[in-house]
C-alpha positions in Angstrom: -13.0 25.1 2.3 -14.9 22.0 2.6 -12.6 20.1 0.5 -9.3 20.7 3.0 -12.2 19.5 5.9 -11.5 15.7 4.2 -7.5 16.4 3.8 -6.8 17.2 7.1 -9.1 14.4 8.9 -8.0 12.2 6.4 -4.2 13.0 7.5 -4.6 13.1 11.0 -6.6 10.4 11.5 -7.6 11.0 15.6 -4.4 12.4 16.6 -5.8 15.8 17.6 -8.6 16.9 19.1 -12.0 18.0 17.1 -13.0 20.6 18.9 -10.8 23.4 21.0 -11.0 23.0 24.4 -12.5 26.7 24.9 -14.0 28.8 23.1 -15.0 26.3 20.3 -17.6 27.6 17.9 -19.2 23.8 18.1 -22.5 23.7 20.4 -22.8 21.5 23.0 -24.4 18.4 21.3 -21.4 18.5 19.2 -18.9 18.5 21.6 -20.5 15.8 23.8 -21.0 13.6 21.1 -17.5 14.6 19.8 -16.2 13.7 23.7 -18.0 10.0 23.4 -16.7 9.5 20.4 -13.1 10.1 21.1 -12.5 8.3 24.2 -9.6 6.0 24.4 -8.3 7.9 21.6 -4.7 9.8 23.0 -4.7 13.3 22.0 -1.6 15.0 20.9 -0.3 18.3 19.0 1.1 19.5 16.1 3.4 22.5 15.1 2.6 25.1 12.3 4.2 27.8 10.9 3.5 30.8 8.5 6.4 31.2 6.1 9.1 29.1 4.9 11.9 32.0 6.8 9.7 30.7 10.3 11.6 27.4 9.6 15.2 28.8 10.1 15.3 31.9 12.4 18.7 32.0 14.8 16.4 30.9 17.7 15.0 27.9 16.2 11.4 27.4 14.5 9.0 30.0 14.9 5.5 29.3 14.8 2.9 27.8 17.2 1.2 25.0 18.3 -1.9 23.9 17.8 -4.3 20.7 19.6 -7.1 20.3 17.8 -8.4 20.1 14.1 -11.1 23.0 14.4 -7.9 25.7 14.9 -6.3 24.0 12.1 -9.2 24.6 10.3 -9.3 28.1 10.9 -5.7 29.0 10.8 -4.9 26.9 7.1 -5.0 29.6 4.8 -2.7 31.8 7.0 -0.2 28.8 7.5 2.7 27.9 5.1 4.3 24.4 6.8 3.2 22.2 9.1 4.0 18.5 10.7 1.3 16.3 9.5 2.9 13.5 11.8 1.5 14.3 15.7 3.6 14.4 18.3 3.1 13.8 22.0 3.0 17.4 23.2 4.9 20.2 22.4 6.4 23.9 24.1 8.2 27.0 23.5 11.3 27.8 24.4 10.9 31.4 25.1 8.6 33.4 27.5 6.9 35.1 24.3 6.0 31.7 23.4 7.1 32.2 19.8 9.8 29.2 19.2 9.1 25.8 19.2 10.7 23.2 21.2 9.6 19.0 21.2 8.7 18.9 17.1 11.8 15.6 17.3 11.2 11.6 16.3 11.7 10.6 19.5 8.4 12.5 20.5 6.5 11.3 18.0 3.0 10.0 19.3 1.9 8.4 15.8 3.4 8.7 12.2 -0.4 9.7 9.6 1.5 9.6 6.8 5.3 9.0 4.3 5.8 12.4 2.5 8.2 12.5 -0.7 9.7 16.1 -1.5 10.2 16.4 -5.0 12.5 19.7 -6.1 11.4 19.6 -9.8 8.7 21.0 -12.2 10.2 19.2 -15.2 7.8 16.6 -14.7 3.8 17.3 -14.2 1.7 15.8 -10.9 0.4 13.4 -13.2 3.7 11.6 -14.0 3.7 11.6 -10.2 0.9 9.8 -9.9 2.0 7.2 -12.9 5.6 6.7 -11.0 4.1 6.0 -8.1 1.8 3.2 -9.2 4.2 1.6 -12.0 7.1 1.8 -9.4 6.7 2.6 -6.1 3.8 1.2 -3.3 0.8 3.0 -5.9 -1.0 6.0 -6.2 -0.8 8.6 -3.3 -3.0 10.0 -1.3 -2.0 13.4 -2.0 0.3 15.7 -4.2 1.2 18.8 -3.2 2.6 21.8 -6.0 5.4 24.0 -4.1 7.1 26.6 -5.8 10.1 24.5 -6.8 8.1 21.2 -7.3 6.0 18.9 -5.3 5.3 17.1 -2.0 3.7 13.6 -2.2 1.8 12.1 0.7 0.9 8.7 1.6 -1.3 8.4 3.8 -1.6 5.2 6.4 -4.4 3.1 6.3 -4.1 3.4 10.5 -1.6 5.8 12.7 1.8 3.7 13.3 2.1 4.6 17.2 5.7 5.5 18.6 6.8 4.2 21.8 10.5 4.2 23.1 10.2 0.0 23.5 12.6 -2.4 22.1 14.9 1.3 21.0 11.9 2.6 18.5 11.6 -0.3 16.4 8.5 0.9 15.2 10.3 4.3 14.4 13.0 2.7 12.8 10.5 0.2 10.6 8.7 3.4 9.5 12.4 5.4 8.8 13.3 2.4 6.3 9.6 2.8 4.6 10.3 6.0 4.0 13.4 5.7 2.9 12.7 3.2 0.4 9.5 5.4 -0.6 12.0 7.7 -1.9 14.4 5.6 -3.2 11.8 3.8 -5.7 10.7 7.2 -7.0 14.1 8.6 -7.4 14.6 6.1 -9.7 12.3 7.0 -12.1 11.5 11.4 -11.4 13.5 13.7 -11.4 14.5 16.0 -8.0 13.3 13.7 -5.5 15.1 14.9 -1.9 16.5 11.6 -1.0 17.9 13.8 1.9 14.9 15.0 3.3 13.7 14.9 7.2 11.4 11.6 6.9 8.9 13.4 9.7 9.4 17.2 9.8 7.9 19.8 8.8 5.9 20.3 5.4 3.3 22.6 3.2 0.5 23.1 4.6 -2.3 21.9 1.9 -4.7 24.7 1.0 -7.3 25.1 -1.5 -4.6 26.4 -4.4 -1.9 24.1 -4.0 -3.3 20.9 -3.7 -3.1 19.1 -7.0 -4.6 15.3 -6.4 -6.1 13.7 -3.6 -8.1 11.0 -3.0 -9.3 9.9 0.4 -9.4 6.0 -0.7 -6.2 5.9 -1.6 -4.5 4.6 2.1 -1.9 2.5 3.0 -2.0 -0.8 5.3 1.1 -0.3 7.5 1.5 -4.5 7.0 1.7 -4.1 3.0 4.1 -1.2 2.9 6.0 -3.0 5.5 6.3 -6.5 3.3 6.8 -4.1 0.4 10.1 -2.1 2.0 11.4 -5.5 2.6 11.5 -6.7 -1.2 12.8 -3.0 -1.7 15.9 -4.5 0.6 16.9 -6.7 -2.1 19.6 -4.6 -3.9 21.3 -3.5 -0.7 21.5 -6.6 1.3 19.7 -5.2 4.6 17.1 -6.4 6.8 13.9 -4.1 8.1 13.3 -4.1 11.9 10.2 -5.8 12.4 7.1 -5.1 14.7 6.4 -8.3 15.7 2.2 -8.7 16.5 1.4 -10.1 19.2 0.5 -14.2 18.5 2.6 -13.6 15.0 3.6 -16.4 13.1 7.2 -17.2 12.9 9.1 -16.9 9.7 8.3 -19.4 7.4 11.7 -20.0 6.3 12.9 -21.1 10.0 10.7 -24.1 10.1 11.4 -28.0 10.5 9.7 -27.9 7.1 11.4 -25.5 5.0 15.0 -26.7 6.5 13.8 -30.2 5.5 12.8 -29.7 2.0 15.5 -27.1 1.4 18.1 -30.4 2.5 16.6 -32.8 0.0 18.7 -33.9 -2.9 17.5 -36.6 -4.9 14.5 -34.7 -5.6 13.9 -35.0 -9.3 10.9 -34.2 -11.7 8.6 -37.0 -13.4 4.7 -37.1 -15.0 2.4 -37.8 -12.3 4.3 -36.3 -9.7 5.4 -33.2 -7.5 9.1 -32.9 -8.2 11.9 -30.0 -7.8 10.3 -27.6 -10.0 7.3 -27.8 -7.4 9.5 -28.0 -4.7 11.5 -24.6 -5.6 8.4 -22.9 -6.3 6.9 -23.4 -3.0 10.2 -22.6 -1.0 9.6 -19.1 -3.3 6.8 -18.6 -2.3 7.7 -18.9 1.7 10.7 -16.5 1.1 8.2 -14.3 -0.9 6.2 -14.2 2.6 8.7 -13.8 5.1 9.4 -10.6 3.4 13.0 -12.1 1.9 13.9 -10.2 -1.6 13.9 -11.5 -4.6 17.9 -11.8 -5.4 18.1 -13.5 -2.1 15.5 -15.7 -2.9 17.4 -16.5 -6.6 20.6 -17.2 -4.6 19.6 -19.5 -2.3 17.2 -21.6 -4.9 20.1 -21.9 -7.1 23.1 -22.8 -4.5 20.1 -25.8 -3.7 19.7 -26.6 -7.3 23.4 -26.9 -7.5 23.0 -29.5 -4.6 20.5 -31.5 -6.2 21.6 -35.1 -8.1 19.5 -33.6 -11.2 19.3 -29.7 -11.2 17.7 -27.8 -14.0 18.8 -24.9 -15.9 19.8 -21.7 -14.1 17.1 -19.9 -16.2 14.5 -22.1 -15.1 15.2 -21.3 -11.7 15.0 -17.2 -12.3 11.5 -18.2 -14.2 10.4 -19.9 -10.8 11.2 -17.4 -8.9 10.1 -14.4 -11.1 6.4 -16.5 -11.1 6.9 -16.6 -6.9 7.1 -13.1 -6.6 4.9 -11.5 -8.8 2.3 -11.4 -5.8 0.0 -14.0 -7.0 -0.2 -16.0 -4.1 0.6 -14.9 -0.5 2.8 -17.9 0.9 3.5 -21.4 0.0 -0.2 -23.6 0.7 -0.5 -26.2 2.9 -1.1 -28.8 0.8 1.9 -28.8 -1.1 3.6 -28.7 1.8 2.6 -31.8 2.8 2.7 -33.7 -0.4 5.7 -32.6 -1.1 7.1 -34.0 2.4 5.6 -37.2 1.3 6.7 -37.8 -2.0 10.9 -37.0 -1.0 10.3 -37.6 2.8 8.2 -40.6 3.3 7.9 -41.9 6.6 9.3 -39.2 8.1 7.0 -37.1 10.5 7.8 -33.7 9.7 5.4 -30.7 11.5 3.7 -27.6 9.4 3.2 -24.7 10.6 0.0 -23.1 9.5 0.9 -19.6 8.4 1.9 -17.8 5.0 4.5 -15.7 7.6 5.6 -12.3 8.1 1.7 -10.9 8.3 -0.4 -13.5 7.6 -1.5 -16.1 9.4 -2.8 -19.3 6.8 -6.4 -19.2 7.1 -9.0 -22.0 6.5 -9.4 -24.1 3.2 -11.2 -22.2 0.9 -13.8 -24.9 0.8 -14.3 -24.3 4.3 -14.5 -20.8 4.8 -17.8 -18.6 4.9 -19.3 -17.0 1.9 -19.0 -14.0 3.6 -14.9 -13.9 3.1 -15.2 -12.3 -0.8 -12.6 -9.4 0.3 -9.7 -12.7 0.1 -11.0 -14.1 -3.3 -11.6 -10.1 -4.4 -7.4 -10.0 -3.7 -6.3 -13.5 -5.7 -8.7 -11.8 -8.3 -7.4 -8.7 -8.3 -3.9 -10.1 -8.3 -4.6 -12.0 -11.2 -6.2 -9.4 -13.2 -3.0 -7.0 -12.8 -0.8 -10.0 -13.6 -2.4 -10.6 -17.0 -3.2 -7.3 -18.0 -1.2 -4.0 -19.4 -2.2 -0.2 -20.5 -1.7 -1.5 -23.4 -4.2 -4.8 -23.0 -6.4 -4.1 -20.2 -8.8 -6.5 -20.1 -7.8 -10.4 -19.5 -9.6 -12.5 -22.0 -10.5 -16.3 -21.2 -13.0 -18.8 -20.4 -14.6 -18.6 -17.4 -13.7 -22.4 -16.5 -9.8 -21.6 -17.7 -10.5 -18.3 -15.0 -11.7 -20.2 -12.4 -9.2 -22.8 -12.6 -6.4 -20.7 -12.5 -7.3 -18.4 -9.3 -9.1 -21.5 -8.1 -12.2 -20.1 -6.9 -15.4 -21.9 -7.4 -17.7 -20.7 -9.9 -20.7 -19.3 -8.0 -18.6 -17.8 -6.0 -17.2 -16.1 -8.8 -20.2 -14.8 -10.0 -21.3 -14.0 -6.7 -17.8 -12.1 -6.3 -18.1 -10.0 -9.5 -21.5 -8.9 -8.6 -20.8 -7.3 -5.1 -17.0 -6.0 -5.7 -16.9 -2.3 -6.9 -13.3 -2.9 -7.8 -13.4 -5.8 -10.5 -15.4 -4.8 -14.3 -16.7 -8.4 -16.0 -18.1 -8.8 -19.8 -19.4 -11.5 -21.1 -19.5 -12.6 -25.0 -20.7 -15.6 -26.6 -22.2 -19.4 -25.7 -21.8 -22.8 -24.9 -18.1 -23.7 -25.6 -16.7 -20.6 -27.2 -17.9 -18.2 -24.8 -15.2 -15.4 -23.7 -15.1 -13.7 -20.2 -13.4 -10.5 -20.1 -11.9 -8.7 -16.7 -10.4 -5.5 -15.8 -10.1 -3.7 -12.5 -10.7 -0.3 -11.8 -7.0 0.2 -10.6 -5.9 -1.2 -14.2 -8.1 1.7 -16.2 -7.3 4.1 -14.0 -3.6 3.4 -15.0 -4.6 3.3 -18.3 -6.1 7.0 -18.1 -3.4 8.2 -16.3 -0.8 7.6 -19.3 -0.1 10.3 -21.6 0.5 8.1 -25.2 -2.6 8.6 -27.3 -2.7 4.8 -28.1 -3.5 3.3 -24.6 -6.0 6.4 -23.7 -8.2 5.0 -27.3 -7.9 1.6 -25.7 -8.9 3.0 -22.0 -12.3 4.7 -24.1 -12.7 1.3 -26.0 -12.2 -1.2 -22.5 -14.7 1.0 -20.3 -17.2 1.6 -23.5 -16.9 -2.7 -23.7 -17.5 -2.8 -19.9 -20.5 -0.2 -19.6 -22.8 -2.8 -21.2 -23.2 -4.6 -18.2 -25.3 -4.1 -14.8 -22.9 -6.2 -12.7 -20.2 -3.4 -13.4 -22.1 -0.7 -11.8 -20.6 -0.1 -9.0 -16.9 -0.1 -10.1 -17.7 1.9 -12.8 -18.8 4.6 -10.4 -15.9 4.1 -8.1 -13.5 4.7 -11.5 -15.6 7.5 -13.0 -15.2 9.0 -9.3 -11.3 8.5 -9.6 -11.3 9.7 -12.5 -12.9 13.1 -11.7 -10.5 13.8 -9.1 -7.8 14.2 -12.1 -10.1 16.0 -14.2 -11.1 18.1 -11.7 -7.1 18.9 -10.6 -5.8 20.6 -13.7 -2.8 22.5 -13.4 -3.6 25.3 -12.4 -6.9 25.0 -10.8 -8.0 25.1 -7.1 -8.9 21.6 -5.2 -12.4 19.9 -5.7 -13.7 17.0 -4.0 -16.3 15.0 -2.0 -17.6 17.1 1.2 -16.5 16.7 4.7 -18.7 16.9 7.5 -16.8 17.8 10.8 -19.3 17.2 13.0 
């Protein structure tokens, strides 16, 4: 039972109570340090239920309510559905207190987690899992087997809190995530409810039917959110946005953008930043402000048609293909500025200092601390998965070409690939013709999870290659511990996993 300890706090997050409230089995130590601990922290409830027929009687759902994770854990084995997303209280409507009233959105106090019903066996749990990383936000936190197929979680990084301002934006932003979610899998598995309630009521996880799950695998609300918005492409739509307090406005409504989106006799020469430049960097700002990609293409080549020397159409879709494949995070700075200089001379022209959407633009890299590896740990990262496939994992070059192309110094670099637990590094060779291979653990892992014979010899191969180094400790722990969560969830096998401590 320890195992479902770490799926339901990893669900819930703090939205119910630890402990009941009497008649807890925790002593007092516990409960005070339980009581500290949670302060500021709102409290809410969720509904559970003990049969699928509870779900649909003439009076409505039939179940009960519970406050605080310590019932949950007693009740789970005895439960059959449940509504992993907390709402702000809830009641009965009858005086035997047996149907359930308040379980709607508009009561929702914070949405834990996106949950895809899939009504289909014809594909394993492990496809799931493939799906989901080669075409929807990546591998989830959770799959579920029901008796007609599966329920997928993904769990959020941080509860997305409701509140009725502004008409439920947030609830709305969270609906189109979810929908989208769906959509991206439908596209690729079979029996995905495209139909189903976004936050109702689903299985409760036990210790038989849960089939993957993996505590690390959370969701920023911010990258699922710029995500949806590419997802928007296709359908022409917009996503209701959150705005932060002290966000940065969109990067395509600034004097800039407007300016070098009105140039003309912008032209390309040697020795100088020209259209293809130009285009590349207004990409890169739609590619931030959460703008989708055949928007992007439409409105890059109505300004190339504009321009006294345009290039071909194809070159265009190249540019904007290279914007978007998540490289960089927003058009730099720099460019900006020489780029308003070489076609706008003279002319004084403001630049706002943010990527957009999210992201505010943060120092020079020169600038910045050493102690900011996470951001060069993501332009790696995003390198690594743009160069690599299951069927090459590991990106060969020269550490020089490397560092030139991410544009990270090189002792940072090294300094990088010895702390991260995320990035693998081998080295062959000297002088000159020395090679510097790189993988990921997210890449492998994708690698193991295919099924062709081929790319599992070359998973064996890249990780035997990789093993010969101490800088690759860590991540090699981190993979071999994803790795033992699929070995350890065969089909029909109960669920095994790292312990959780509730106290």
């Amino acid at each position: 039972m320890n195992e479902i300890y770490v799926v339901i706090d990893t669900v819930l997050h703090e939205g119910l109570n630890t402990y009941k409230k009497i008649g807890s089995s925790a002593s007092l130590p516990q409960l005070t340090k339980t009581l500290k601990k949670a302060s500021g922290y709102k409290k809410g409830a969720i509904c559970v239920t003990r049969s699928k027929e509870d779900l649909s009687t003439p009076l409505g759902v039939r179940g009960y309510v519970i406050t605080s994770k310590e019932t949950l854990l007693e009740d789970f084995s005895e439960l059959s559905h449940w509504t992993p997303n907390v709402h702000n209280y809830l009641w009965y409507s009858d005086n035997e207190r047996r149907h359930l009233k308040g379980h709607t959105e508009q009561n929702l106090q914070q949405i834990n987690t996106f949950v895809v019903d899939i009504d289909s066996k014809k594909q394993p749990y492990t496809e799931i899992l493939t799906a989901a990383l080669d075409h929807s936000v990546g591998v989830p936190t959770m799959v579920l087997e029901t008796p007609k197929g599966f329920q997928v979680y993904f769990v959020l990084e941080t509860p997305l809190f409701i509140s009725n301002q502004n008409d439920f934006r947030g609830l709305k932003v969270a609906k189109r995530i979810s929908e989208n979610i769906r959509r991206s899998l439908a596209k690729v598995l079979q029996g995905v409810d495209l139909s189903c309630n976004d936050f109702g009521f689903f299985r409760m996880p036990n210790e038989q039917n849960v089939r993957w799950f993996s505590e690390k695998m959370v969701f920023p609300l911010h990258d699922l959110i710029a995500w949806s918005k590419r997802q928007d492409d296709d359908q022409n739509r917009g996503l209701f946005v959150v705005e932060a307090k002290g966000q940065a406005l969109d990067p395509t409504q600034t004097e800039w953008f407007q300016e070098l989106l009105a140039t003309r006799h912008v032209k390309g020469s040697e020795g100088q930043i020209g259209r293809d430049n130009l285009m590349y960097t207004l990409a890169l700002a739609c590619y931030s402000a959460g703008k989708g990609q055949g928007e992007t293409l439409d409105l890059l080549d109505e300004y190339n048609s504009a321009l006294e020397a345009p290039v071909r159409h194809s070159e265009v879709q190249k540019i904007v293909r290279s914007a978007y494949k998540g490289r960089f995070k927003g058009a730099h700075q720099n460019y900006i500025q020489e780029l308003l200089e070489a076609w706008l001379p003279g002319k004084e022209v403001p630049i706002t200092n943010h990527v957009g959407g999210w992201h505010k633009f943060k120092k020079e890299r020169k600038d910045r601390v050493r102690s900011h590896y996470n951001e060069w740990e993501e332009d790696l990262l995003a390198y690594i998965q743009q160069e690599t496939s299951t069927i090459q994992p590991i990106k060969w070059t020269t550490q020089s070409a490397l560092c030139e192309a991410i544009g990270i110094p090189r002792s940072t670099f090294n300094e990088l690939v010895r702390q991260s637990n995320k990035i693998l590094i081998k080295r062959k060779g000297k002088g000159r013709s020395a090679q510097t291979g790189l993988t990921s653990v997210a890449v492998l892992l994708q690698c193991a999870l295919e099924f062709n014979q081929q790319h599992r010899a070359l998973y064996y191969e890249a990780v035997a290659l990789m093993s010969g180094s101490r800088e690759n400790d860590s991540a090699l722990w981190e993979l071999n511990y994803q790795l033992e969560l699929l070995t350890r969830f065969p089909e029909n096998r109960p669920l095994t996993g790292k312990k959780f401590n509730s106290s």
